[in-house]
C-alpha positions as CSV (number, residue, x, y, z in Angstrom):
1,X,-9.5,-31.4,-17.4
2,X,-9.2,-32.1,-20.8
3,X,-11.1,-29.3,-22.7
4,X,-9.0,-26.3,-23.3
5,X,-9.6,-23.0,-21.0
6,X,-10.3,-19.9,-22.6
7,X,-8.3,-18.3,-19.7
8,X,-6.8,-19.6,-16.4
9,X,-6.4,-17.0,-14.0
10,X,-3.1,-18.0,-11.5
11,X,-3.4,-15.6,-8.4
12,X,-7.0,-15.4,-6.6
13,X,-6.3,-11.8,-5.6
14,X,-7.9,-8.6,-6.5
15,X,-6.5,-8.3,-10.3
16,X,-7.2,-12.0,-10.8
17,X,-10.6,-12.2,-9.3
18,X,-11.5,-9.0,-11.3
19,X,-10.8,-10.2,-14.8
20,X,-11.7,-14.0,-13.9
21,X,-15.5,-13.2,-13.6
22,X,-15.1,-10.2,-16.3
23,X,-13.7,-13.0,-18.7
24,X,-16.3,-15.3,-17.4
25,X,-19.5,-13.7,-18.0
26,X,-18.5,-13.0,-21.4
27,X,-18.7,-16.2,-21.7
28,X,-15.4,-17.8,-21.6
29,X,-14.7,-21.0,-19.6
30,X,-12.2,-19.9,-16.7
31,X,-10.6,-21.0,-14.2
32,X,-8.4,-19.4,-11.5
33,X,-6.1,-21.2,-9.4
34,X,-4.2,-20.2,-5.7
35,X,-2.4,-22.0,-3.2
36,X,-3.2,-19.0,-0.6
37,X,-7.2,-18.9,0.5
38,X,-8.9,-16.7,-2.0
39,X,-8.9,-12.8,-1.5
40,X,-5.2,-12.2,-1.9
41,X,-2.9,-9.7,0.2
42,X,-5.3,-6.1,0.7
43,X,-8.1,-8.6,1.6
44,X,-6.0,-10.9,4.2
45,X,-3.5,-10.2,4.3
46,X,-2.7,-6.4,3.8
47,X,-4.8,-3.2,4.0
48,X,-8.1,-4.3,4.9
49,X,-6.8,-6.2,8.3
50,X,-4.2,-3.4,9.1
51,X,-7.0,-0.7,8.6
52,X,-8.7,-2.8,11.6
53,X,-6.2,-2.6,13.8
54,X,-5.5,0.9,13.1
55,X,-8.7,1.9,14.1
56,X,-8.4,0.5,17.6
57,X,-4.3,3.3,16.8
58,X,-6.7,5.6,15.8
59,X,-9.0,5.8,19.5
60,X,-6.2,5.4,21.1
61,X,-4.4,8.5,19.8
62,X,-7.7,10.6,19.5
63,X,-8.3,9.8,23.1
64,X,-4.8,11.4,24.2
65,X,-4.6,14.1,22.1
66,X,-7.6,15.6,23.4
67,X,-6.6,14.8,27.1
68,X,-6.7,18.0,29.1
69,X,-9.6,19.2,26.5
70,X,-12.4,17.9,27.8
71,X,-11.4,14.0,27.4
72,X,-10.8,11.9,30.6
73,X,-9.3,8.1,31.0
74,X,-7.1,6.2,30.3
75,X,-7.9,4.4,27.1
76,X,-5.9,1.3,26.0
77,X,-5.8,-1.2,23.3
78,X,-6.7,-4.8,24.4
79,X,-4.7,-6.4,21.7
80,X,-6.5,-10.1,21.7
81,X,-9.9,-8.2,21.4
82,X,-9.1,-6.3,18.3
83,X,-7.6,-9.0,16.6
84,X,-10.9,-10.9,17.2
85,X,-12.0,-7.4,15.6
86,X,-10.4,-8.0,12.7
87,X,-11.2,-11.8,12.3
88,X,-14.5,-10.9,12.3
89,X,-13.5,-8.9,8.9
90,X,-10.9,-11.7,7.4
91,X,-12.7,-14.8,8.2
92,X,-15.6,-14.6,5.9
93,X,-13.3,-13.1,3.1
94,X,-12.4,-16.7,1.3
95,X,-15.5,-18.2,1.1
96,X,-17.5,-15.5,-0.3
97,X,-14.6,-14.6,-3.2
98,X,-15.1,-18.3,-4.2
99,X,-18.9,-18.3,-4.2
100,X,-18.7,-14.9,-5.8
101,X,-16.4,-16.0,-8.6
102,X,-18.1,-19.5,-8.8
103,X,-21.8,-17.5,-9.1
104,X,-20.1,-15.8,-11.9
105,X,-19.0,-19.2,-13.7
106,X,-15.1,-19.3,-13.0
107,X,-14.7,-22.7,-12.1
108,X,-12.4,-22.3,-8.8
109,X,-9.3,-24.9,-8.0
110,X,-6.3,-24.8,-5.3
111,X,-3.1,-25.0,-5.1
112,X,0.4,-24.0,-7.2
113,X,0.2,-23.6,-10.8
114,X,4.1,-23.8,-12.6
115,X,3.9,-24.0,-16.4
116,X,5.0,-27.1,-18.2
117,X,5.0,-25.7,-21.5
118,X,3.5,-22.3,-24.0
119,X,-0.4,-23.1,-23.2
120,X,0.1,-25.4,-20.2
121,X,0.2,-25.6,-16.5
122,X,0.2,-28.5,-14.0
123,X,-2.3,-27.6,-10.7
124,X,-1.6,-29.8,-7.5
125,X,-4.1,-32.2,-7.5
126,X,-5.8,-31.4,-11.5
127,X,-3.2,-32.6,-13.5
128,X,-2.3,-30.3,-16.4
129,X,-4.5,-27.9,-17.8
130,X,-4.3,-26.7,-21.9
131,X,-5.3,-23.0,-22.3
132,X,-5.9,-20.2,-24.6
133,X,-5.0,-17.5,-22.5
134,X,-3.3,-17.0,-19.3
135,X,-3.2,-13.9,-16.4
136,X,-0.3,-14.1,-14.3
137,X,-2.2,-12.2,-10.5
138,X,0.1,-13.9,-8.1
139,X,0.6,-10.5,-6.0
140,X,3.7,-10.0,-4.5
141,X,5.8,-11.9,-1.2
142,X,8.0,-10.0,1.3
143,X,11.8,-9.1,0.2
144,X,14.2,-12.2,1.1
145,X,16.9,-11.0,3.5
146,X,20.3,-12.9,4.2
147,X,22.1,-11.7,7.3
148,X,23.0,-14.5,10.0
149,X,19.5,-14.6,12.2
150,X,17.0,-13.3,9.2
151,X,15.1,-16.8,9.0
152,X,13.8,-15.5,12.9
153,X,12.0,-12.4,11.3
154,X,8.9,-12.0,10.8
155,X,6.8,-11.0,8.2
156,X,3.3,-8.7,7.5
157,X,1.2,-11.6,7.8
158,X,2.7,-13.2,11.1
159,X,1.9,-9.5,12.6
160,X,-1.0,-9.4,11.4
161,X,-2.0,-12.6,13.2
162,X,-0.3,-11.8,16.6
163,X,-2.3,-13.6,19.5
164,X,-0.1,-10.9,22.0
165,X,1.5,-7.9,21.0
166,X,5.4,-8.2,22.4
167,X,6.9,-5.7,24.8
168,X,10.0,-4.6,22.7
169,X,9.4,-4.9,18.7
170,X,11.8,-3.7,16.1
171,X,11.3,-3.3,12.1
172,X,13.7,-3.8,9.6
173,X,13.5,-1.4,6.5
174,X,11.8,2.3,6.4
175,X,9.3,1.9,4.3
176,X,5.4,1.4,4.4
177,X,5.1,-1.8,6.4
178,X,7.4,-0.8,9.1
179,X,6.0,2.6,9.7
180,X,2.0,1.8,9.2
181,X,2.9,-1.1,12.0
182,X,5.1,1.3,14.1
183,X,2.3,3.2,14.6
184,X,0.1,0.7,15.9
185,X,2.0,-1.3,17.9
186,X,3.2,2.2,19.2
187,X,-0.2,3.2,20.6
188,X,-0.7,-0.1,21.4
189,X,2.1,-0.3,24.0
190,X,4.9,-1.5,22.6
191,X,8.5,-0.6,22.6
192,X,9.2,0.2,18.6
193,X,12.4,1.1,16.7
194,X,12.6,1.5,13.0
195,X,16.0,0.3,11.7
196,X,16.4,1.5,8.1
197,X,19.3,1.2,5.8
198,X,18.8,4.2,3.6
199,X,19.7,7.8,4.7
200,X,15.9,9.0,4.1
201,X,12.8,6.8,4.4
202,X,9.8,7.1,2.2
203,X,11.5,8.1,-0.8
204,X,8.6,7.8,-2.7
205,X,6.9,10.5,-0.5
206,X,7.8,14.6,-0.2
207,X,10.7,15.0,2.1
208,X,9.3,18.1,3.8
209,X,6.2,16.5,4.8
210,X,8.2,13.5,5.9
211,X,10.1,15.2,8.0
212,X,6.7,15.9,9.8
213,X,5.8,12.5,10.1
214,X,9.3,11.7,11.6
215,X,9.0,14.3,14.3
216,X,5.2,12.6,14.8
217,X,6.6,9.3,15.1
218,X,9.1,9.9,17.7
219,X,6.6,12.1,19.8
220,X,4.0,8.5,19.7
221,X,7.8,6.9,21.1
222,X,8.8,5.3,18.0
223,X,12.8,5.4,17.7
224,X,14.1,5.6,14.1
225,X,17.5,4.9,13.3
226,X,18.9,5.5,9.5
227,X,21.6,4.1,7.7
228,X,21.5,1.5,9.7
229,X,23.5,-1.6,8.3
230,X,22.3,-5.0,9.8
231,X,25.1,-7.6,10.5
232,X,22.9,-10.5,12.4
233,X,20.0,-11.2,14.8
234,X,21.4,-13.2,17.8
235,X,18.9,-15.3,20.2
236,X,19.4,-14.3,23.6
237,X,16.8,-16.4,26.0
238,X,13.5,-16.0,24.4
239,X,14.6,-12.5,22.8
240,X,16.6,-11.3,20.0
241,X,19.2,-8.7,19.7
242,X,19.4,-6.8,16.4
243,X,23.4,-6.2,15.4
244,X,24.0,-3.3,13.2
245,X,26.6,-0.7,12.1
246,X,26.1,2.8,11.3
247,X,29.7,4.4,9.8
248,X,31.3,1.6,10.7
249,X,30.5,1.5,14.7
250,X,28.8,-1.7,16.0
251,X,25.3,-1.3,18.1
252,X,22.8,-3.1,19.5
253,X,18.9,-3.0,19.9
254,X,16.9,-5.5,22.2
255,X,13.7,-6.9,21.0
256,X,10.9,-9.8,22.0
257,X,10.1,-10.0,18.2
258,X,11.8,-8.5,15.3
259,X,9.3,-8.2,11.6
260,X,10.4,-7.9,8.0
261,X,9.9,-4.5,6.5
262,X,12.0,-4.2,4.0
263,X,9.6,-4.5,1.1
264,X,8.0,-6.8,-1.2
265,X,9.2,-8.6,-4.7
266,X,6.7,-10.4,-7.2
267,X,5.7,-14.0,-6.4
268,X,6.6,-15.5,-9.1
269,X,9.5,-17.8,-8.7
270,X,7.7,-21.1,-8.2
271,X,5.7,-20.7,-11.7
272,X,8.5,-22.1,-14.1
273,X,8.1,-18.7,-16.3
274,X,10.8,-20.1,-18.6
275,X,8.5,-23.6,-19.2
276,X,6.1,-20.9,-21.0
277,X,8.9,-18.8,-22.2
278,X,8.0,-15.4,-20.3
279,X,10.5,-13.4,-19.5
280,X,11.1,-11.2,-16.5
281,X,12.0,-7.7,-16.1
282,X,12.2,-5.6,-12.9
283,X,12.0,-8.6,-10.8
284,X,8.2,-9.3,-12.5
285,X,7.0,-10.5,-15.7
286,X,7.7,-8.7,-18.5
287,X,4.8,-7.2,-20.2
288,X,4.1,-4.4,-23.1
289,X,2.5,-1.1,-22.2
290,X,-0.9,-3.0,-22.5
291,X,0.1,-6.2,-20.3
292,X,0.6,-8.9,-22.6
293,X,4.3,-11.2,-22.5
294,X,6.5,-10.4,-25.5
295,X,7.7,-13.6,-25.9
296,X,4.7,-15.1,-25.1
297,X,1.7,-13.1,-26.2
298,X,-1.4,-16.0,-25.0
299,X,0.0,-15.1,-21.2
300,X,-0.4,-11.3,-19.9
301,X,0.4,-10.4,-15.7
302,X,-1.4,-7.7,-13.6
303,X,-0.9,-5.9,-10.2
304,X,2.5,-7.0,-8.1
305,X,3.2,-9.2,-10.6
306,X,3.6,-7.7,-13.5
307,X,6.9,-5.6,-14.3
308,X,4.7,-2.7,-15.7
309,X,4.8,0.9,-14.7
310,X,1.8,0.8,-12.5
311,X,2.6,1.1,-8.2
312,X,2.2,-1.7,-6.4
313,X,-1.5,-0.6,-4.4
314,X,-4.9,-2.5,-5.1
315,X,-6.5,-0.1,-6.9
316,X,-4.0,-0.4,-9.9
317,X,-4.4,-4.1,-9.6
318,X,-8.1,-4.0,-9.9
319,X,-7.8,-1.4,-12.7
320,X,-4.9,-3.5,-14.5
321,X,-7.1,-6.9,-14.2
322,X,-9.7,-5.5,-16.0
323,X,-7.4,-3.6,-18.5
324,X,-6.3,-7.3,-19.2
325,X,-9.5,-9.2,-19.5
326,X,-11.4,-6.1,-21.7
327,X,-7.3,-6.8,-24.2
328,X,-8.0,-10.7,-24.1
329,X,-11.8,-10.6,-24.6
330,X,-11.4,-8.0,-27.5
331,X,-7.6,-8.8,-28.8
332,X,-7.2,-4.8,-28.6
333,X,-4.2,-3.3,-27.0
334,X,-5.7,-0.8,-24.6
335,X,-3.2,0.8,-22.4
336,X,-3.5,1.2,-18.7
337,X,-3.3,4.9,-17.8
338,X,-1.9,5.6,-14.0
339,X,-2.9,9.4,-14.0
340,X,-4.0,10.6,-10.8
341,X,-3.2,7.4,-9.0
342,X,-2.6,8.6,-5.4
343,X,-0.5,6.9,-2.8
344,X,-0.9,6.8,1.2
345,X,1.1,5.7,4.2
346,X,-1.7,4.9,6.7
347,X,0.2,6.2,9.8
348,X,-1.3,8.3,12.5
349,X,-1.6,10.8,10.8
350,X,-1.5,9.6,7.5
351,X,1.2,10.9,4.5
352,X,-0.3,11.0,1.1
353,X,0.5,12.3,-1.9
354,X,-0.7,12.1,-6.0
355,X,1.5,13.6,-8.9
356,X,4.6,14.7,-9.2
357,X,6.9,15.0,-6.2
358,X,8.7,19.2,-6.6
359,X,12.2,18.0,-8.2
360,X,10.1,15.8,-10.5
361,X,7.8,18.7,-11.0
362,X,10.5,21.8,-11.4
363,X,12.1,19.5,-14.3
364,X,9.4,19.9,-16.7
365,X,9.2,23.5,-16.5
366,X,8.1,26.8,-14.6
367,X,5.8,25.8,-11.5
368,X,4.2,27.4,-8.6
369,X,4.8,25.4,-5.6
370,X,3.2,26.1,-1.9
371,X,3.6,24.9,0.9
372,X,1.0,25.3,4.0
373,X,1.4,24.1,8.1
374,X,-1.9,23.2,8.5
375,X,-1.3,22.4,12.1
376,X,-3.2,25.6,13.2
377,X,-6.0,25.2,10.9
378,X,-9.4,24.0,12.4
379,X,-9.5,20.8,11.3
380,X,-6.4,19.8,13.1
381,X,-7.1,22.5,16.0
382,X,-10.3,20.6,16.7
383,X,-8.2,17.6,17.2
384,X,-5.9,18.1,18.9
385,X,-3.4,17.3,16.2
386,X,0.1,19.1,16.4
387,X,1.7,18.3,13.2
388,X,-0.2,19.2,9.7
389,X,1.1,20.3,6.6
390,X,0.3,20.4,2.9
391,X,2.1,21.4,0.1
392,X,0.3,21.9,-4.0
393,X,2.6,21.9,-6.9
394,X,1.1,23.8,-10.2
395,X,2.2,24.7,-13.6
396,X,2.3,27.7,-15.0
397,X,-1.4,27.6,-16.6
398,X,-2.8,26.6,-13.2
399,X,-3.0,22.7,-14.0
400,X,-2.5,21.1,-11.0
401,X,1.3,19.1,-11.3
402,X,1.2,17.2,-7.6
403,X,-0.6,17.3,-4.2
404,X,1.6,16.0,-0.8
405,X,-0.2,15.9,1.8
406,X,0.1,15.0,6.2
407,X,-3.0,15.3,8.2
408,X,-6.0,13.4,9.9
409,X,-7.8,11.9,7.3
410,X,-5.6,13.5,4.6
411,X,-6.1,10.3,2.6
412,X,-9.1,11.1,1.8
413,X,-8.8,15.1,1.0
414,X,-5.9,13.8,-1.2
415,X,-9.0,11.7,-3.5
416,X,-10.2,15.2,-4.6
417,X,-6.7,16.2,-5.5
418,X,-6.4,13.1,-7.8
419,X,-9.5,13.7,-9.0
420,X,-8.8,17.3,-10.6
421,X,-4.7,15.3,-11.9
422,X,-6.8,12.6,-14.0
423,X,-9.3,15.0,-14.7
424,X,-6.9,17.4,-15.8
425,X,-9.3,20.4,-14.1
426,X,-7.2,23.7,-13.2
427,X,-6.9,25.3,-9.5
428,X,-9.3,28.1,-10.4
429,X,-11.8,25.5,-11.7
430,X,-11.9,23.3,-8.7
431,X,-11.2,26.5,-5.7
432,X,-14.8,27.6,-6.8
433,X,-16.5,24.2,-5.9
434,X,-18.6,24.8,-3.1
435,X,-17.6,22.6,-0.1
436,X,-19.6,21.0,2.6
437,X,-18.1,22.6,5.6
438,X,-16.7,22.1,8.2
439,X,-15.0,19.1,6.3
440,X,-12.5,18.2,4.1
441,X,-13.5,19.0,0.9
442,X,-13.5,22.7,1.7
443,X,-9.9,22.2,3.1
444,X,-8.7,21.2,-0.4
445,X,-10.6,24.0,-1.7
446,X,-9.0,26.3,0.1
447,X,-5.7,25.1,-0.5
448,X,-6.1,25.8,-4.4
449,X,-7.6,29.1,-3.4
450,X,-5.5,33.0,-3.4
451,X,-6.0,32.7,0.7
452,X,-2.7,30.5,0.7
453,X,-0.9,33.4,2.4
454,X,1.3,34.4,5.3
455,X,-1.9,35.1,7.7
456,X,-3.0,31.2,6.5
457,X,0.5,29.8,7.6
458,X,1.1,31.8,10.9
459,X,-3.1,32.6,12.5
460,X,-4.1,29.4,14.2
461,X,-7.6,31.4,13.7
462,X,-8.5,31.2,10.5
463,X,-12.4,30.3,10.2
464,X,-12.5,27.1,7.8
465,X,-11.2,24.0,7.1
């Protein structure tokens, strides 16, 4: 090409896509680039196809709980037949970005895109390309590990694409990954152990509602082990055998395939950032509070990518594409703001929460904070579900502060919680919503209501939610 871009996009994921065909039919000539097929990590590679394997988890597991209450059978997961499951979800995805974005007038091109210089970059098989404007969408990668044996790991995608789920599987790190995959190959069948460095896992989420998840994980057979330091990964006929320490005593855990959980970084170390003279901060691209380089204002970065405040979860990268675009477009400075932005651990049951976690909470002030075992509400009851549990932080003038939630289907009770946080609505405004019941909506009403009370936490019988 030798016309000048208005804007090339370089990630074809969700914040790219987004503010490519935003950018686009304003009128600007765009082009966006990947060397992965288009649809990025939540469409592919991330929580779409996990949320399709969970569901074949999620019979499973409503099957046995309600064994002995009228259910019957054995119900199993035939592994090969829900990955199909899931293909038929993934397959399509590529194709119909790039017709999407291509209907919109981005014009769409593969392969890696390093910077040569300010306004340039050089695209595998395009030769170098001049622009105005650049968005920097390239997601995120998993972390690199260096013990002896880590090359033999493997990562989120490689599960995701498992033609046979292994006997014996062990996860290295304590954080989402591991535990969202725990759970499925769990029900599946498998033999799963979580081996995490850190004394607690899940920082991020409440610890009182994570011990609940713990105690749920270990009653679906999954063996957690923390502060678990790992030396090396040894081949041993066809298997592997995990070496670690914990206070300084050596052990050993057998597995037919061992997966990287340990988290993700931005993947951005093949883009020659210092070519364009971006810098990098917090292991992504350095950016203002509105998304734009500092010391190189025609390039801005969104989602995984960017070193902003914003968590790493598709939402915020959709949001923080078009944040970008409407700043480029415009030349305004619009800040993203991550209010109300809620966060979930799709296990079985699912951990959520939005807000501020209590400690973060108690430190700006006087709060009211409650905490409710839902376990012997309805909702669960009717379930079968043994372990429940929420718990709503408030300030003193009623605004709500945080919601932390552990339940069936809590990740979608916790949307009405994030609602009232961004909305900045009070606990007596949204307790008097009227709630279709028996559902969730009326359980997160009630948990804002006065009835959060001793005969709430201890009678199994109490008539809603």
């Amino acid at each position: 090409m030798t016309d000048t871009l208005d804007l090339i996009v370089i990630g074809a994921g969700m914040a790219g896509i987004n503010a490519a065909k935003k950018c686009a039919r304003a009128g600007w000539s765009v082009a966006i680039v990947d060397e992965l097929p288009y649809g990025g990590t939540c469409a592919l590679r991330g929580c779409d196809p996990k949320k399709m394997l969970r569901a074949g988890a999620e019979a499973v597991e409503a099957a046995r709980r309600l064994e002995g209450k009228g259910v019957a059978g054995d119900t199993q997961i035939d592994w090969p037949a829900l990955m199909k499951h899931k293909e038929s979800f993934t397959d399509p995805v590529p194709d119909s970005m790039e017709k999407g974005l291509t209907e919109a007038g981005v014009r769409t091109l593969h392969g890696r895109a390093p910077f040569t210089a300010e306004d340039w970059v050089e695209i595998d098989g395009h030769g170098e390309i001049a622009f105005r404007h650049a968005l920097i969408a390239m997601g995120a990668k998993p972390r690199p590990l260096y013990f002896p044996g880590a090359e033999g790991l493997i990562d989120s995608t490689d599960f995701l694409n498992l033609a046979e789920l292994p006997r014996r599987i062990v996860f290295v790190g304590g954080g989402y990954i591991s535990f969202e995959f725990a759970h499925i190959a769990a029900r599946a069948g498998a033999q799963v152990t979580i081996l995490d460095r850190g004394a607690r896992q899940l920082k991020m989420f409440d610890p009182d509602l994570l011990e609940m998840l713990l105690k749920r994980s270990r009653a679906a057979g999954i063996e957690i082990v923390a502060e678990a330091e790992i030396e090396r990964i040894e081949d041993e006929g066809g298997a592997q055998r995990v070496i670690y320490r914990i206070a300084g005593e050596s052990h050993a855990a057998e597995a037919n395939l061992v997966v990287r959980g340990a988290g993700r970084v931005p993947a951005i170390d093949h883009l020659d950032l210092s070519a364009a003279g971006v810098e990098t901060e917090h292991g992504g691209v350095k950016v203002t509070p509105w998304l734009q380089s500092p010391s190189n204002p025609r390039i801005f970065a969104a989602g995984d990518a960017a070193g902003s405040p914003g968590k790493p979860l598709t939402p915020v990268a959709v949001y923080e594409g078009k944040i970008t675009a409407s700043n480029m477009l415009q030349d305004k400075r619009a800040e993203p703001d991550y209010t109300g932005v809620p966060s979930v651990v799709f296990t079985i049951p699912e951990l959520a929460r939005v807000g501020l976690l209590e400690d973060e909470a108690r430190e700006t002030g006087e709060v009211e904070v409650r905490f409710t075992d839902t376990s012997g509400w309805f909702s669960q009851k009717r379930l079968g579900e043994s372990h429940a549990g929420a718990k709503i932080i408030t300030g003193k003038d009623g605004q709500n502060l945080g919601a932390h939630m552990f339940g069936p289907d809590y990740a979608e009770l916790i949307n009405v919680f994030s609602l009232a946080i961004k909305l900045g609505l009070t606990a007596a405004q949204v307790k008097v919503m009227p709630a279709a019941y028996p559902k969730w909506n009326d359980l997160a009403r009630t948990l804002w209501a006065d009835l959060i009370s001793a005969a709430h936490r201890e009678n199994s019988t109490v008539p809603f939610a």
